[in-house]
MIZA-595869 format. One line per field, with one value per atom (N, C-alpha, C): z, y, x; residue in one letter; residue number from 1; atom name. Coordinates in pm, 1 decimal, m for minus. Layout:
zz <- c(Z,...)
yy <- c(Y,...)
xx <- c(X,...)
nuro <- c(a,...)
drenti <- c(NUM,...)
fivo <- c(CA,...)
//
This chain:
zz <- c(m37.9,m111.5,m203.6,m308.7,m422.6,m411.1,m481.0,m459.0,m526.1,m627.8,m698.1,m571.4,m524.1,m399.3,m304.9,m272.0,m160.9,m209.8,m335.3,m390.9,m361.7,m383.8,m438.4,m253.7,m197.4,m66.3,38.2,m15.9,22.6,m69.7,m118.7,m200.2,m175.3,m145.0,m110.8,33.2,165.3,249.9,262.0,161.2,121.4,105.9,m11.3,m68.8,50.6,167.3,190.5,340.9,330.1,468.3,365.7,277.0,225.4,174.1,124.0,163.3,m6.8,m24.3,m156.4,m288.8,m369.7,m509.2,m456.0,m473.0,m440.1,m555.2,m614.9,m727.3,m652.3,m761.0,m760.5,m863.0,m824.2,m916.6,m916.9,m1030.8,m1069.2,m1058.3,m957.8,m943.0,m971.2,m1012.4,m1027.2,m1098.9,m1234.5,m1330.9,m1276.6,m1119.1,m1135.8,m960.2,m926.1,m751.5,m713.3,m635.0,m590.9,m454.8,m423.6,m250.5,m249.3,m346.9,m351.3,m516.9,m531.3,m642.3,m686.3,m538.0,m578.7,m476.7,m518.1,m417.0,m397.7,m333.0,m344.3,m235.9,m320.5,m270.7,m257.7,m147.8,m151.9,m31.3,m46.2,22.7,137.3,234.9,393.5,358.3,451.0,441.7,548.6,667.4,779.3,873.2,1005.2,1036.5,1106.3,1150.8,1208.5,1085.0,962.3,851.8,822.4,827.6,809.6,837.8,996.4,1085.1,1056.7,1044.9,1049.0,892.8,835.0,686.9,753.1,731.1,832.7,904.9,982.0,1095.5,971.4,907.4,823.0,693.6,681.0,628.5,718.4,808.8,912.7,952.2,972.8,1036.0,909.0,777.5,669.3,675.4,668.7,615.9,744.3,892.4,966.1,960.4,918.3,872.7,805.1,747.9,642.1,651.0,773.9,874.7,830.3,738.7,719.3,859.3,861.6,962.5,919.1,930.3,835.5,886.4,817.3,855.7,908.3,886.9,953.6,964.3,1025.5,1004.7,1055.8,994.5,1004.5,982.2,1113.0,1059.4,1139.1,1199.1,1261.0,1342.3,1402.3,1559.9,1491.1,1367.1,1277.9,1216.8,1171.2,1040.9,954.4,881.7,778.3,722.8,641.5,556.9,646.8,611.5,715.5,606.4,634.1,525.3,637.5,519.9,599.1,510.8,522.6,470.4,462.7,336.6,374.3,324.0,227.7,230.4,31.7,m61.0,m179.2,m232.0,m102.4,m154.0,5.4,m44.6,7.5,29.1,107.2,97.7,162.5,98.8,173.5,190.9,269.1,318.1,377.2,303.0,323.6,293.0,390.0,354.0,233.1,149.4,39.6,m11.5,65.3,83.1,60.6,163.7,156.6,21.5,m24.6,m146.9,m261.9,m271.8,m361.4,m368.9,m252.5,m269.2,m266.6,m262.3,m309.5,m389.5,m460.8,m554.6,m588.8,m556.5,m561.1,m632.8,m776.3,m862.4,m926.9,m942.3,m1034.8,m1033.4,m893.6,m813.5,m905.1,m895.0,m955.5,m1105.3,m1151.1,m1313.6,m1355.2,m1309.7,m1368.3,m1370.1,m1481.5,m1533.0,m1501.7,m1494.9,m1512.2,m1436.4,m1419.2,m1375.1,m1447.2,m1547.0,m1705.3,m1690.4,m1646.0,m1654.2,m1571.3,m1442.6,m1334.7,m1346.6,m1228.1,m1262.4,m1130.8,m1178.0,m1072.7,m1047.2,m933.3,m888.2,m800.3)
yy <- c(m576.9,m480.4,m556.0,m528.3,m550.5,m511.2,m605.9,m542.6,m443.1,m342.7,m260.9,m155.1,m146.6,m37.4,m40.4,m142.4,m190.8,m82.2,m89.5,m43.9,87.6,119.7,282.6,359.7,275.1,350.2,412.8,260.5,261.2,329.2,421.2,525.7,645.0,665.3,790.5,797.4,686.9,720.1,784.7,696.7,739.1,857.4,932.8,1070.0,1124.1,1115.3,1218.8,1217.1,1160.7,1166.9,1181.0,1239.8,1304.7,1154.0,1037.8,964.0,1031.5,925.2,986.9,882.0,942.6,786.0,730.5,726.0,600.2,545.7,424.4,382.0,193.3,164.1,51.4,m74.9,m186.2,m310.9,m357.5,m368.3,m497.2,m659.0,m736.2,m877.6,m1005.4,m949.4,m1069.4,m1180.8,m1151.8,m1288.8,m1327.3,m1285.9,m1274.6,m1384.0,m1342.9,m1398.4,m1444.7,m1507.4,m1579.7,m1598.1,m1451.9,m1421.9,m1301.3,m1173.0,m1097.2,m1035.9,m902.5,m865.1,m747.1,m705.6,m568.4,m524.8,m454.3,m400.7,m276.9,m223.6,m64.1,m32.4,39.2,101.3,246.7,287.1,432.5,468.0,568.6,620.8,690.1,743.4,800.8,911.5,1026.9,1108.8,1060.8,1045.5,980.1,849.6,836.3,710.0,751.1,844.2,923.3,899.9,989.4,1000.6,828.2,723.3,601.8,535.6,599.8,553.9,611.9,689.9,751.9,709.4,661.8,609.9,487.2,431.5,284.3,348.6,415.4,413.5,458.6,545.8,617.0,494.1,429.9,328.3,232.7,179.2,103.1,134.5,283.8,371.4,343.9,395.7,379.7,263.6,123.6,57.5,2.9,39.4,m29.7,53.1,172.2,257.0,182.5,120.4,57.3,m118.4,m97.9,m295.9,m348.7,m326.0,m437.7,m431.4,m528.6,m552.8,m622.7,m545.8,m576.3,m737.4,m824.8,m925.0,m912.4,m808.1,m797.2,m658.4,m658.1,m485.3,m515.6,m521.8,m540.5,m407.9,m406.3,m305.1,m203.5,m169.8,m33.2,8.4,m76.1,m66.1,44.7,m41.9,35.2,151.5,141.0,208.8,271.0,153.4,201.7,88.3,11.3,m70.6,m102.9,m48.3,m110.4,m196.3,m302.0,m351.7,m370.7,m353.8,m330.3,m437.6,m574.9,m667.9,m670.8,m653.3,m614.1,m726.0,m826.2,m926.2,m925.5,m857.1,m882.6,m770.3,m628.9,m514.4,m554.2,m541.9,m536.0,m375.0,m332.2,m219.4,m175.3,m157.8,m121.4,15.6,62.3,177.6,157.9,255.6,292.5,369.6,381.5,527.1,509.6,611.3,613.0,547.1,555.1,485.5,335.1,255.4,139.4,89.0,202.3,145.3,143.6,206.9,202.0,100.9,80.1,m84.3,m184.2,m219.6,m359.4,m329.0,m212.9,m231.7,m303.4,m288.2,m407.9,m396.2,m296.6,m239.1,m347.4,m346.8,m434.3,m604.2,m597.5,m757.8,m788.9,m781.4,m827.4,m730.0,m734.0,m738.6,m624.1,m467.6,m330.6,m314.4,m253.0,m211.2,m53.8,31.9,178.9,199.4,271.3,386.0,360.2,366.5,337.6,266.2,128.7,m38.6,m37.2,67.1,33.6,152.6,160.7,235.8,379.5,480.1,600.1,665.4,682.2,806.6,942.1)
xx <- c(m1770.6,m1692.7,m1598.0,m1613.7,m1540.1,m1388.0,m1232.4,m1091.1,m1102.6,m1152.8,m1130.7,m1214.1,m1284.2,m1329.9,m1305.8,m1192.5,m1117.9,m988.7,m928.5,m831.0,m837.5,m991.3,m1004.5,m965.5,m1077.6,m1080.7,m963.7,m850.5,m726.2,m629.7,m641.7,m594.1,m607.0,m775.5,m817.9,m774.1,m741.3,m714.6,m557.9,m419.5,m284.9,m325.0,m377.3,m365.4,m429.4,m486.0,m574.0,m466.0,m398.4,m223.1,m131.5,m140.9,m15.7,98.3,66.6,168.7,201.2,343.3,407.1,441.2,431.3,464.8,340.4,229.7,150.7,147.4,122.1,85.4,35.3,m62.8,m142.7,m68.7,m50.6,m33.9,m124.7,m151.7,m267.3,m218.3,m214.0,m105.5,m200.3,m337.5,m377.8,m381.5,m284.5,m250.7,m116.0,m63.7,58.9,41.7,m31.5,m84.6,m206.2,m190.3,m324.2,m404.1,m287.8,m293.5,m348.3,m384.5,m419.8,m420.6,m541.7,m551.0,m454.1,m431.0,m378.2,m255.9,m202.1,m69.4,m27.2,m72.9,m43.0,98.1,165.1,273.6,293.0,320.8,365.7,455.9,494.7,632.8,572.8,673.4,664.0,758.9,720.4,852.8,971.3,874.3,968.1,880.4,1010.1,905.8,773.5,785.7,647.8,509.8,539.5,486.4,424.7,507.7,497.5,411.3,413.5,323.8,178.8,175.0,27.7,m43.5,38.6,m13.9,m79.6,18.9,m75.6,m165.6,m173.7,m334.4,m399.6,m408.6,m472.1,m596.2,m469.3,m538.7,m636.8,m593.1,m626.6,m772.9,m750.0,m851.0,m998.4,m930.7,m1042.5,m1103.4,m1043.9,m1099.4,m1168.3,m1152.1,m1259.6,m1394.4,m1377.7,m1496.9,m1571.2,m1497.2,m1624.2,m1606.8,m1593.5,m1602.6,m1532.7,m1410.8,m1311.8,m1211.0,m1186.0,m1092.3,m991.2,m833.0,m683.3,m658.3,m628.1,m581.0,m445.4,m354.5,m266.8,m186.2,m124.1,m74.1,88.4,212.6,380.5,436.8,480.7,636.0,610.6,477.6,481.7,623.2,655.3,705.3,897.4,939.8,1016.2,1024.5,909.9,881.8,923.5,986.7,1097.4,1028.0,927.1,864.9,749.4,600.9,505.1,397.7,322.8,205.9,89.4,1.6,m141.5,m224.3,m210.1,m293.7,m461.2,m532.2,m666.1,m710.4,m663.9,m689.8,m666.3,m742.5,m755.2,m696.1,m630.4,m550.9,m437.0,m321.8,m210.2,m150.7,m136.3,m81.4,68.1,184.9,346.4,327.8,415.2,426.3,611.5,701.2,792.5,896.4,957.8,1035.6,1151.0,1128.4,1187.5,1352.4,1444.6,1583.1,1539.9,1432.0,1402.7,1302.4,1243.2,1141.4,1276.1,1380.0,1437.2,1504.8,1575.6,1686.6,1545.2,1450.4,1359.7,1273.8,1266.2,1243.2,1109.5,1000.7,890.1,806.8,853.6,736.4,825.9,964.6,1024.3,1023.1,1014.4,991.2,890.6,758.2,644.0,643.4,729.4,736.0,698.8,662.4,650.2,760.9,860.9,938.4,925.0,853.3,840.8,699.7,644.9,527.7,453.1,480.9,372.1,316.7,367.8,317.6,236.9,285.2,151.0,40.9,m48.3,m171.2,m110.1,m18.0,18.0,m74.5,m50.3,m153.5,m92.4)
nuro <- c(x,x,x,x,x,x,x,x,x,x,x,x,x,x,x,x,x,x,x,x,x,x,x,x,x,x,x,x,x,x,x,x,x,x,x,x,x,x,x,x,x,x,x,x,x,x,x,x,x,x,x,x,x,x,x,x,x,x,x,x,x,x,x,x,x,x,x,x,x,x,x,x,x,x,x,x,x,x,x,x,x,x,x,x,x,x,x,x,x,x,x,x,x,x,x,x,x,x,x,x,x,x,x,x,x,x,x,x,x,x,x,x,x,x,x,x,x,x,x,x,x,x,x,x,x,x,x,x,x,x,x,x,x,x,x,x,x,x,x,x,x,x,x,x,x,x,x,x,x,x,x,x,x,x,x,x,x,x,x,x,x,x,x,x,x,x,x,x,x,x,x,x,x,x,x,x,x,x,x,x,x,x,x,x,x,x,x,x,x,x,x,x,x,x,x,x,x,x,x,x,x,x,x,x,x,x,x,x,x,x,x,x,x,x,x,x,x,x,x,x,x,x,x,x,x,x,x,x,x,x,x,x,x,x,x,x,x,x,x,x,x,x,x,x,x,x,x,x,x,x,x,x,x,x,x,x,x,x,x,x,x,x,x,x,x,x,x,x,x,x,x,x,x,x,x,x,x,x,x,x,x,x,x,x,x,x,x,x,x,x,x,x,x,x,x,x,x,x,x,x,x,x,x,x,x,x,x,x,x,x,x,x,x,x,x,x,x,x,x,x,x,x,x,x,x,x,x,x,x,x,x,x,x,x,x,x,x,x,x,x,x,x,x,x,x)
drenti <- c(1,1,1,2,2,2,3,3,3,4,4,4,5,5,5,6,6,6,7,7,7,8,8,8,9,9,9,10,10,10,11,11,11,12,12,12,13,13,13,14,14,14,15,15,15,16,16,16,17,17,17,18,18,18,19,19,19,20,20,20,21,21,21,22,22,22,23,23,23,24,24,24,25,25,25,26,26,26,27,27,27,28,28,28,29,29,29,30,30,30,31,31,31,32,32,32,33,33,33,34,34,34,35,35,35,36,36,36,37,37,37,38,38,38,39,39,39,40,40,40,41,41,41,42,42,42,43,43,43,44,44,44,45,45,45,46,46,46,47,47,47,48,48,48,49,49,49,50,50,50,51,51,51,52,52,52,53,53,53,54,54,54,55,55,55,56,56,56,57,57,57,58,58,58,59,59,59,60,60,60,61,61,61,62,62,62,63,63,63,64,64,64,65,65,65,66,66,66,67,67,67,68,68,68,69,69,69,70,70,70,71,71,71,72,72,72,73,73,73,74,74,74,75,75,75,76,76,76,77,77,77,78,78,78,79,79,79,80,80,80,81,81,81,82,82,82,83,83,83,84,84,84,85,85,85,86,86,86,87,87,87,88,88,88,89,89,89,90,90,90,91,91,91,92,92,92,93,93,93,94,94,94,95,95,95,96,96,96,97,97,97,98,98,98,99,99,99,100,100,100,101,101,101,102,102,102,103,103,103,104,104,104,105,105,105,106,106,106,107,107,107,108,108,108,109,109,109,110,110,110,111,111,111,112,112,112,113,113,113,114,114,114,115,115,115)
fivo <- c(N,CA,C,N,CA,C,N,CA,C,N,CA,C,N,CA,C,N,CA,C,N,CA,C,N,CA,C,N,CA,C,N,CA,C,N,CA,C,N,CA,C,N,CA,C,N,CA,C,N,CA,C,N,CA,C,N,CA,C,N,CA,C,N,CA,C,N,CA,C,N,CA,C,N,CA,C,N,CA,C,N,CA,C,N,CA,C,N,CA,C,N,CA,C,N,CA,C,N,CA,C,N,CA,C,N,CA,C,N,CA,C,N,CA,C,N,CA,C,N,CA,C,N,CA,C,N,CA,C,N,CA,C,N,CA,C,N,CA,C,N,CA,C,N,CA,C,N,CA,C,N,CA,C,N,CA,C,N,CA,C,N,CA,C,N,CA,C,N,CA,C,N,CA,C,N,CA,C,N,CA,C,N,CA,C,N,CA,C,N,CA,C,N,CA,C,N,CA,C,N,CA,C,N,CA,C,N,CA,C,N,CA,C,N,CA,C,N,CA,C,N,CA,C,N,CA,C,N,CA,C,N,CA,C,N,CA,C,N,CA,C,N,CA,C,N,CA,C,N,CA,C,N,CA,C,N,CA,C,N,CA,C,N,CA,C,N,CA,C,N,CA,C,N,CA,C,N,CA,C,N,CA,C,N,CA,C,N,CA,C,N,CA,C,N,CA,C,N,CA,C,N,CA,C,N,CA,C,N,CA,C,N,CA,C,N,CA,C,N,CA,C,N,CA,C,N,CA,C,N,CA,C,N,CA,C,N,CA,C,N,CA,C,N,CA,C,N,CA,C,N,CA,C,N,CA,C,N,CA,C,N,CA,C,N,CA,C,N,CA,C,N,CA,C,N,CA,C,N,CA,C,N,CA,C,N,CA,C,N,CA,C,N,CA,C,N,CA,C,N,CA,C)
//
């Protein structure tokens, strides 16, 4: 599987648990640890949580197995490492103070690919 159907799958699994703001970075002229970074919001830590399985859940459907999965136990910032798509998951208070569309150089929504 290709990062761009790695990307997709792990999108359709966010939207299809309700997560919120999702949007995609494209990091690959930017990193060399991954192509892509998807971010999206939780309503709560419950909500948080089930994003992560949600994802987790998708992508062993289709035999990937996460190289790592951080943050559940909180869940107030969780990542679901798939290897060439990165995925954060956190609750909105915390996506705002780090800021990580701005970290890796999107300025606005525009710059990145929203969904």
């Amino acid at each position: 599987m290709n990062s761009e159907q790695m990307r997709d799958f792990a999108i359709a699994a966010l939207d299809d648990i309700k997560a919120v703001n999702v949007i995609a970075l494209d990091v690959r002229r930017a990193s060399s640890v991954t192509d892509y970074m998807l971010i999206a919001s939780g309503t709560s830590d419950r909500h948080v949580r089930s994003i992560v399985s949600s994802v987790v859940e998708a992508a062993r459907e289709r035999g990937i197995k996460p190289l790592g999965v951080e943050g559940e136990v909180h869940a107030q910032w969780a990542l679901v490492d798939l290897g060439d798509v990165i995925v954060h998951v956190m609750k909105p208070d915390v996506r705002e103070f780090y800021q990580l569309e701005k970290l890796w150089g999107f300025d606005s929504l525009a710059e990145s690919k929203a969904r």
